[in-house]
C-alpha positions as CSV (number, residue, x, y, z in Angstrom):
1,X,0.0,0.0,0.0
2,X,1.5,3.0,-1.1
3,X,0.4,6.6,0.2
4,X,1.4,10.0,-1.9
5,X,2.8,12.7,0.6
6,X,2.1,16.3,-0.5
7,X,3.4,19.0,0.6
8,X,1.4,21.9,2.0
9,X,0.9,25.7,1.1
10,X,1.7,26.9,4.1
11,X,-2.0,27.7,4.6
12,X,-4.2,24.6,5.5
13,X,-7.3,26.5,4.1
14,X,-6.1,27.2,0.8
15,X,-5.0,23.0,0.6
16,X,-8.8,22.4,1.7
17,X,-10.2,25.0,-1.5
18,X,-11.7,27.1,1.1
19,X,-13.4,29.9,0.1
20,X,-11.4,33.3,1.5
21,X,-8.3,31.1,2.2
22,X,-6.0,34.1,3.0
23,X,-8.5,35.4,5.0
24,X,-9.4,32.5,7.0
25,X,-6.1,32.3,7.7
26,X,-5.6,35.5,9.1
27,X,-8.1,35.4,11.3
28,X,-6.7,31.7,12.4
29,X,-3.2,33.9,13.0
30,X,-5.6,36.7,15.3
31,X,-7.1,34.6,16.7
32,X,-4.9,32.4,18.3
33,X,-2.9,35.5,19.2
34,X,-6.1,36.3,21.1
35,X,-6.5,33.0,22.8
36,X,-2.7,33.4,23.6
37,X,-3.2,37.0,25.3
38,X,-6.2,36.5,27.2
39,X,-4.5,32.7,29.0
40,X,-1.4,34.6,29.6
41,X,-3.9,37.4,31.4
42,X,-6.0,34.6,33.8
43,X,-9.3,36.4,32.3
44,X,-12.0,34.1,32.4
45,X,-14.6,33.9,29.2
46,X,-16.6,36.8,30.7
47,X,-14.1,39.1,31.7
48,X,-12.1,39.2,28.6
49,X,-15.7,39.8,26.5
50,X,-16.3,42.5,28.4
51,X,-13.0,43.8,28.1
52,X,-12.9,43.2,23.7
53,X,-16.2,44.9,23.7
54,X,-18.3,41.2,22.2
55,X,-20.3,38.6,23.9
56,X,-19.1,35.9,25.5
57,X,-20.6,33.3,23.0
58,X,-19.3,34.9,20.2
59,X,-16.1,35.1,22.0
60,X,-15.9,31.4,22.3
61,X,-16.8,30.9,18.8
62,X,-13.8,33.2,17.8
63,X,-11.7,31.0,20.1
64,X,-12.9,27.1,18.8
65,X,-12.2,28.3,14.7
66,X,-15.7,29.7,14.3
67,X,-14.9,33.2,13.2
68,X,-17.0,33.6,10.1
69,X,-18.9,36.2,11.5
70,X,-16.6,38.3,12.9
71,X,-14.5,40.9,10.8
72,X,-10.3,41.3,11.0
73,X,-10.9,44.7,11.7
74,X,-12.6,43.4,15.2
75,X,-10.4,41.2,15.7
76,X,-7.6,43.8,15.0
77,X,-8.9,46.2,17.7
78,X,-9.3,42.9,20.5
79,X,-5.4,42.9,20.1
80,X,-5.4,46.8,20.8
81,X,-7.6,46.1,23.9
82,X,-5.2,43.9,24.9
83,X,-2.6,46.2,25.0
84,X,-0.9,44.9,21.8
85,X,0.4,47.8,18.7
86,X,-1.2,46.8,15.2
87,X,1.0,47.9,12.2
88,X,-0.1,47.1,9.1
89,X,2.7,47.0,5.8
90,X,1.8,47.2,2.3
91,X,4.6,46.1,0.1
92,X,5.6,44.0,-2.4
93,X,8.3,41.1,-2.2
94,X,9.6,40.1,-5.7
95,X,9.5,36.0,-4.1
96,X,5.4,35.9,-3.0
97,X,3.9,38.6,-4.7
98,X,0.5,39.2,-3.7
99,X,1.3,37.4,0.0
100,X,-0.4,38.3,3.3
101,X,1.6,37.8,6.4
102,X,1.1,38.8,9.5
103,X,3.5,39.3,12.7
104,X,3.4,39.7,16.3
105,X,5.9,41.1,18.8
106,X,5.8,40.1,22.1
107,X,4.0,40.6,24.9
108,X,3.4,44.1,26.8
């Protein structure tokens, strides 16, 4: 029995033909930044919704992979309520033109 291995894009939603691919992915990248914050913080579920400004059930949604119905630019200002600096770059690299990537420093 033989099995093919392929190698992945770098982004699991573009290798599954999701739709928005790039931007599924960026909010996979926020959000887990997010999750990250808000363990290193002890906030419970409730707390850290009322800090980010949402509900708590759409704030667990965001955290499980469910973040369909929430926009980056939300997601972008939970970072700034959390203390984090957003900079955004718009540039173009001669090796991945047309690439998103997004960074994070570390923690304030």
């Amino acid at each position: 029995m033989s099995h093919e291995v392929e190698s992945g894009s770098g982004n699991v939603f573009s290798d599954l033909n999701v739709v928005e691919a790039d931007q599924m992915q960026l909010k996979a990248q926020l959000a887990l930044a997010i999750s990250d914050i808000l363990q290193r913080k002890g906030l419970t579920q409730h707390q850290a919704a009322i800090m980010l400004g949402m509900t708590q059930p759409k704030l667990s949604n965001m955290l499980r992979g469910q973040f369909r119905g929430i926009s980056e630019a939300k997601m972008l200002e939970c970072l700034v309520r959390l203390g984090r600096d957003i900079d955004i770059v718009v540039g173009k690299e001669k090796a991945t033109p047309g690439c998103l990537r997004v960074s994070f420093s570390g923690a304030r």
